[in-house]
N, C-alpha and C positions, 0 to 999 in steps of 0.2 A: 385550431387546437387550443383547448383551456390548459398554458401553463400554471394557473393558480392552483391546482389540485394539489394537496397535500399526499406522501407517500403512501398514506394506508387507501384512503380517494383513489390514486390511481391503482394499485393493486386490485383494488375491488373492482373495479372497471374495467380492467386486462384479462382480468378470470372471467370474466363474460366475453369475451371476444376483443373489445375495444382496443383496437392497434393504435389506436391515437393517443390511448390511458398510456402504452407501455413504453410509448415513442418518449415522452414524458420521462418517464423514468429512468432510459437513455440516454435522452438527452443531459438532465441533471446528473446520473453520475458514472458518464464516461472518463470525463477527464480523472476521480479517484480513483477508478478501478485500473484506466492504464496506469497513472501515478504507480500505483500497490502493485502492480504488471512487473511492472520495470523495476522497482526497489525490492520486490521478492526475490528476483534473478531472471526475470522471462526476458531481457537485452530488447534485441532488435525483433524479436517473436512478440512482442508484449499485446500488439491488435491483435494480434490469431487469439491470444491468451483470451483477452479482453472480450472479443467476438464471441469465442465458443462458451463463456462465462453468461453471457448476455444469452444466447440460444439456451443454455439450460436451465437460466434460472425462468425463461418465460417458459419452457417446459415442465417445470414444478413450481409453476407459483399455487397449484392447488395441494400442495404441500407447503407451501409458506407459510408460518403462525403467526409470524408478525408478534412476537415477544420483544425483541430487540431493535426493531426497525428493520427497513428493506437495507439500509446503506450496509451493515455488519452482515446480512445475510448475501448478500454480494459480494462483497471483498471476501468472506470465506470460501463462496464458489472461485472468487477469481485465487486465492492461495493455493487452493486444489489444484486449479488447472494448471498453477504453475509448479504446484509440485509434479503433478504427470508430464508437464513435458521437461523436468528436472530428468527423471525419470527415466521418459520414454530416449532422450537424447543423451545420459550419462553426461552431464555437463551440467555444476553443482557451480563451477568458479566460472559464468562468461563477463558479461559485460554489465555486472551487478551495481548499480544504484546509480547508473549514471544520471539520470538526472535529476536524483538528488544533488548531485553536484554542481548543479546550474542555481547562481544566485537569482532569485526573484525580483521583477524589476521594479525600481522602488519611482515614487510620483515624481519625485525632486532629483536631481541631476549631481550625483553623488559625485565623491572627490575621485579620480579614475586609480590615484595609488590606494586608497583606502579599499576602493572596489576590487582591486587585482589583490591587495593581501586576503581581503574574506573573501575571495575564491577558490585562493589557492588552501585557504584554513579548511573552507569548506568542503574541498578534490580531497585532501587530507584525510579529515574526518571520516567522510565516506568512505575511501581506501580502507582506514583502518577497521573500521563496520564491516565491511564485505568480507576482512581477512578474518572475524568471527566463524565461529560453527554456524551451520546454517541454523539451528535453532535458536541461540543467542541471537545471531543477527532479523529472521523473523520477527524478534519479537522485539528487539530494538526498532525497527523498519514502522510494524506496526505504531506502538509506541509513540515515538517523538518526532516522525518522518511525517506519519500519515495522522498523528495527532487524537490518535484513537485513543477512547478510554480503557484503563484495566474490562468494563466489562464488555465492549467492545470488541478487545484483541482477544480475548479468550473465544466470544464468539465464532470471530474472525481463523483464527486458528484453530480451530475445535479441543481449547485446553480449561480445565476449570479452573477457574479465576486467581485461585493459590498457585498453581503452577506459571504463568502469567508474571504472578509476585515473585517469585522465588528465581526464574529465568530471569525478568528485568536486572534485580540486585542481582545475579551473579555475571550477567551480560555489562554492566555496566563497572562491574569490578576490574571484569577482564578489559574491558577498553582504559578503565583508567590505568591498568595495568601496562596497557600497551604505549597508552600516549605518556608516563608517566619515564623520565628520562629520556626520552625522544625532545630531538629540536622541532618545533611546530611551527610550517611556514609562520613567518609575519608576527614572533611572540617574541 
């Protein structure tokens, strides 16, 4: 298998049949799409999410334009599918972003009280995120979680790019709103 293919390379090669182009692309980006799985609100469902996400978009990749890149047109099928099983299950508040809440591990052998207060800042933070409307928290998740650009998240969430703008800054008011008088572990 050539992992040097670049994402338009392997698309073009999956629409011909090539399981091994789309295995590629798979491969490369399971780990964001569960990521975006799990931080949209899919919890412990986030592979099912993830999976049926992956089956549909090799199902319309002869629908794919490839304007924005394969990575945004993913994450917005995977936003879908965690909206339908938002949805389908009636369960808007589960076990939302948890692991955003896991500190990433760093090369160097950090001080273990420094690590246990950005944990807990970071369990925090997150908490405070999830207790957002789901559309503020969307777009915060997208955002600064999953590092996506304005025209990214808009793609991602199927919003034009002014609404995007206008959700961040009033998503971000309300958080500052929130943590704003609150004691925040470890500050």
């Amino acid at each position: 298998m050539v992992t040097e293919l670049d994402d338009a390379a392997a698309v073009a090669r999956a629409r011909t049949g090539d399981v091994d182009a789309y295995e590629i692309l798979v491969v490369r980006y399971t780990t964001p799409a569960h990521r975006a799985a799990v931080l949209l609100g899919a919890g412990a469902d986030a592979d099912d999410v993830v999976q049926e996400a992956f089956v549909k978009a090799y199902r319309q990749l002869a629908h794919y334009q490839g304007r924005s890149g394969f990575r945004p047109w993913l994450l917005a099928i995977v936003a879908n599918e965690t909206r339908n099983l938002h949805r389908s299950r009636r369960r808007r508040d589960g076990l939302v972003l948890r692991a955003a809440a896991r500190a990433e591990p760093e090369a160097s052998v950090p001080d273990p009280a420094e690590s246990a207060v950005e944990v807990e800042r970071r369990r925090y933070l997150v908490e405070q995120i999830r207790l957002l409307d789901p559309r503020d928290r969307e777009v915060l998740v997208c955002r600064f979680l999953l590092d996506l650009s304005e025209s990214e998240t808009a793609e991602t969430l199927g919003l034009p790019k002014g609404t995007v703008k206008s959700r961040t800054s009033r998503a971000l008011t309300k958080l500052r709103g929130r943590l704003a008088g609150q004691e925040v572990p470890g500050a």
